[in-house]
Structure formats: structure tokens, C-alpha cells
C-alpha positions in Angstrom: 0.0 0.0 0.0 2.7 2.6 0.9 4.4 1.6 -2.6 0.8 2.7 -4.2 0.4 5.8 -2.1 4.1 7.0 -3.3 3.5 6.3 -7.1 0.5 8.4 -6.8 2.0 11.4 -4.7 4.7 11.6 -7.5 2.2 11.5 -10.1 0.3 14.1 -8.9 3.4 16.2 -7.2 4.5 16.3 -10.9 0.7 17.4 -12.8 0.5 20.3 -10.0 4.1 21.7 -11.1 2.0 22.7 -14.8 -1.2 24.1 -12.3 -0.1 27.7 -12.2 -2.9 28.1 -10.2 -1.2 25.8 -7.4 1.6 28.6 -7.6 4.1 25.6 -7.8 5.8 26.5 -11.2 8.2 28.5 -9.7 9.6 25.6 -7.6 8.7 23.1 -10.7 12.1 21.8 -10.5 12.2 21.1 -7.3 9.0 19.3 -7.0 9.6 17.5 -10.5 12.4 15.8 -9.2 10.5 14.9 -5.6 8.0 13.8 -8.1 10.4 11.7 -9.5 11.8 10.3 -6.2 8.2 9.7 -4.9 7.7 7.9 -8.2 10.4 5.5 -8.4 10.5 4.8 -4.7 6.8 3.4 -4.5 7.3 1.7 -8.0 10.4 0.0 -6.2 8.6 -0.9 -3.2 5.2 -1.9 -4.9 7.1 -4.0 -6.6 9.0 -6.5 -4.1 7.2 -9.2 -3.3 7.3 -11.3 -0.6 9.5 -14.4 -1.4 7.8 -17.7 -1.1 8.8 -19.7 1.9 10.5 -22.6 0.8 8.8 -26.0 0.9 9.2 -28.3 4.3 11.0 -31.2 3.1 10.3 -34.1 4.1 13.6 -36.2 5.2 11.4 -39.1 6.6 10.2 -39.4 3.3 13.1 -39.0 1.1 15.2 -41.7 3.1 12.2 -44.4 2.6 11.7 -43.1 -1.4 15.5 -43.5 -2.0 15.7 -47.0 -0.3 12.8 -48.4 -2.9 14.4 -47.1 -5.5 17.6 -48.3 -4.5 18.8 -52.1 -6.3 20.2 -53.8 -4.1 23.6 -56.0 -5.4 23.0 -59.6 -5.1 24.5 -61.9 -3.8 28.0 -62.0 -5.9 28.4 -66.5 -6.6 31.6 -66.8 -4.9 34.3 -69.3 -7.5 34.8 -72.3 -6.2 37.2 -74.4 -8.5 37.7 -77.6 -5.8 34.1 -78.3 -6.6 35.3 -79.5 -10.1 37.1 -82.5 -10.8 41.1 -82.5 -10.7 42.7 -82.2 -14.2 39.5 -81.1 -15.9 39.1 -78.2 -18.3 36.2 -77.0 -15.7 38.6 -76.7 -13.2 41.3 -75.2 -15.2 38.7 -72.0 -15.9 37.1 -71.7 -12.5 41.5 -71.3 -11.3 41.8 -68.7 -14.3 38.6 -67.0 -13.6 39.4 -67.1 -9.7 43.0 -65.4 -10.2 41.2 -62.9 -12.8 38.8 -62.0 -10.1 42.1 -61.5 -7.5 44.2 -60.1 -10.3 46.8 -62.3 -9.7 48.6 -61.7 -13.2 51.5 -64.3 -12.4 49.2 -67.2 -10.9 46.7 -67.0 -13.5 49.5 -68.0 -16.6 49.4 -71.5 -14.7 46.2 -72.3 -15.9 46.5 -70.5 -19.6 47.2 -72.1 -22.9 50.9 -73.4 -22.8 51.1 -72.3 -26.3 49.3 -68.9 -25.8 52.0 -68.4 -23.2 55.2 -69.3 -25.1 53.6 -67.6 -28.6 53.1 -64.1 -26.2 56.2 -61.4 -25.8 54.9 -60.5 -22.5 52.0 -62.6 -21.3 51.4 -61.3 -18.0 51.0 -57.8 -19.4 48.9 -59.2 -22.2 46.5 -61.2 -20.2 46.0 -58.4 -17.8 45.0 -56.1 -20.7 43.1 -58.8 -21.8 41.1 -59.3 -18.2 40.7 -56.0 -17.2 39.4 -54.7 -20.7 36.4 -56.8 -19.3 36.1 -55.2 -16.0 36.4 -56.1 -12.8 35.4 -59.4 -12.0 33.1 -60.2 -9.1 32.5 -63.8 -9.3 31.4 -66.7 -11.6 29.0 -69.6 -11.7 27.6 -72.9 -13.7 30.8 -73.6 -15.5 30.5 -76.8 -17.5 31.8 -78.1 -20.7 29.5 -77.8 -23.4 31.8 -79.7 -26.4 35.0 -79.6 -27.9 37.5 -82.1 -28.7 39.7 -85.3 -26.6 42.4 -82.3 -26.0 40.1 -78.8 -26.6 37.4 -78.6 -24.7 34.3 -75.6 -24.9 33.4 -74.6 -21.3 30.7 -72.0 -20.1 30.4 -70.3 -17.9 28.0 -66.8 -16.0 30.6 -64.0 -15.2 30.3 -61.3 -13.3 31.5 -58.1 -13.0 31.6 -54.7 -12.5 32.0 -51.9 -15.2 32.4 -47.7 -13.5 29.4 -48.2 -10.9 27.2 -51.1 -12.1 27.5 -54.7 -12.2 26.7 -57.1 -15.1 26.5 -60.6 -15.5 26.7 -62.4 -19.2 27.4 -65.8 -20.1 30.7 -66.2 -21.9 32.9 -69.5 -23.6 36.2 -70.5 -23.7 38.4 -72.7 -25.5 40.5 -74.7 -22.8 43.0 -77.0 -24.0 45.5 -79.9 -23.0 49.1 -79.6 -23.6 52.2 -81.1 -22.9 54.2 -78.5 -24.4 53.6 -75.8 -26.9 51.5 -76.9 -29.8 52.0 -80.8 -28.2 48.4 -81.7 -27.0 48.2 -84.5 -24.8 45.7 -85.5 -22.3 48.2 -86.3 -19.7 49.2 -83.0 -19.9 47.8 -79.7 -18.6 44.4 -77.4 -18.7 45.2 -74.1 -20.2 42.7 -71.4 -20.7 43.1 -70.0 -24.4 42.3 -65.9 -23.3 41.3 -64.9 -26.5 39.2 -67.8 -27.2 36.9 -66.1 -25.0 33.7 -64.5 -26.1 30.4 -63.7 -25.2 27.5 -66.1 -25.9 24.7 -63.6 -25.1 24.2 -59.6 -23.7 25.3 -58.9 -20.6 22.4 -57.9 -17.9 22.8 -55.1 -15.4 21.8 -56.6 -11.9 22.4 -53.7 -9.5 23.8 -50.4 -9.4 25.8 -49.0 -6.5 24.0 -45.9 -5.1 
């Protein structure tokens, strides 16, 4: 209201300063510019508002709405290579896919291809590259051999990992295969996980994000 009653006073402060009658015109230049000042102060003052109070929030609420929303990470299956048989290509990924998952670069050539090993200029580098171009692994399940050969066998198996801030799972094949001795197979010889032989047999599923 005082905003109003200023813009109005200036109005007609300045009308009266043309009213000769009024006998103002000789102090016109004076009461212009009070005029004025009336003018723009009630304008400015008219014109602030009150500001909004801000809205009560809620923290009860927020905490239970970002809890639903929330995925929780399930449970990781934990690799377990003594569950497969001794000297079987099973076993021989569930020891490379455990040292992946520790990141034991040095432990994890024991249970790689012979030749893959021999035929690499640095295979601990290599392989590293190789495993952590992946992601990091979390942990791995149902591996069984699908097919294959006496001395290369197919093996399956569910990985999974975690890639920035969510994990995955996929399904994924490898060739494993028994040697002796570089390009010697021989069943009496040794499992060896053949890393790039590895692929993916389907998309990979997110199944949680880390809030």
C-alpha cells in the first residue's frame, strides 16, 4: 500500500508543477524531481514481493523413497574351482577365472594355454589387458563343458563383474585345451585357458547399481 500511495504522490506532485494556479511552477524543478523520487521509490517498493517460503521437506520421506528405489547388489556367486574335478578343463577355468577375479597376473599363466603363453612377448601384461578390458570381476557360476575335442574342450560359464558403478552378469565361452608342451596336445598333460578364445554367448544384464 505505501508503494501505491508514493507512485501516486509523484504522479500528482508532478501534474501540480504545470497548475499555475497551485503557484508551484516557480519551484517546478524542485517538486519534479521529488516527483520523481516519490515515483520510483513506491514503484520500487510496490514492486517487491514477498518471497515464497520454501517447501518443508520431508527427510522421513526421502530416506524411505530412495531406499525403494535403491537395487540392491545380489549376492556376488563366490568361485569355487575344488568343486570341479582335478585335471578337468572345468577346473582349469574356474583357477583362471578365480586369479582374474584376485588379479593375480603371475598365478593366472598356470592355468592359460601353454602355447598362448610361449607364442606371447609379454603374457602377463597381455593377459591383464586382456582381463581388465572386461572389468572387474566379481565372481562366476555354472561352468561346464559344453563340447570340444579329446584335448580342446568348450566350457561356459556366468561372469560377473563390475564396469564404473554397475554390475553385469553375461554368459561367456572359452576354448581350454590340453598340452604337454607348446602346440603338443596330450591328455596327460595340462588345462590351459586360451584368453582370447573367450567370447560372449549372449548380452550382458545389469543386476544392481551401487547408489
Amino acid at each position: 500500500m505505501i508503494g501505491i500511495f508514493l507512485v501516486w504522490l509523484g504522479i500528482i506532485l508532478f501534474i501540480a508543477t504545470f497548475i499555475k494556479k497551485l503557484k508551484l511552477i516557480q519551484y517546478k524543478k524542485t517538486f519534479r524531481i521529488l516527483a520523481i523520487i516519490f515515483f520510483v521509490a513506491g514503484s520500487f517498493i510496490a514492486g517487491i514481493k514477498e518471497k515464497p517460503t520454501p517447501p518443508k521437506i520431508n527427510h522421513h520421506e526421502k530416506i524411505t523413497e530412495t531406499k525403494q528405489n535403491k537395487k540392491e547388489l545380489p549376492n556376488i556367486p563366490k568361485i569355487n574351482a575344488e568343486q570341479y574335478p582335478e585335471h578337468s578343463p572345468e577346473r582349469a577355468l574356474a583357477n583362471y577365472l578365480l586369479c582374474w577375479q584376485k588379479q593375480d597376473w603371475n598365478k593366472i599363466l598356470d592355468y592359460t594355454q601353454i602355447t598362448w603363453v610361449s607364442e606371447s612377448t609379454d603374457p602377463t601384461e597381455s593377459i591383464k589387458n586382456h582381463c581388465l578390458g572386461r572389468g572387474k570381476l566379481l565372481g562366476a557360476s555354472e561352468i561346464k563343458r559344453v563340447g570340444g575335442t579329446p584335448y580342446m574342450a568348450q566350457v561356459t560359464a556366468i561372469i560377473y563383474y563390475k564396469w564404473e558403478t554397475d554390475t553385469f552378469k553375461q554368459p561367456i565361452k572359452a576354448n581350454v585345451i590340453c598340452e604337454s608342451a607348446p602346440y603338443t596336445p596330450n591328455l596327460g598333460g595340462k588345462w590351459g585357458v586360451n584368453p582370447i578364445s573367450i567370447v560372449n554367448i549372449g548380452p550382458p544384464t545389469v543386476v544392481g547399481v551401487k547408489q
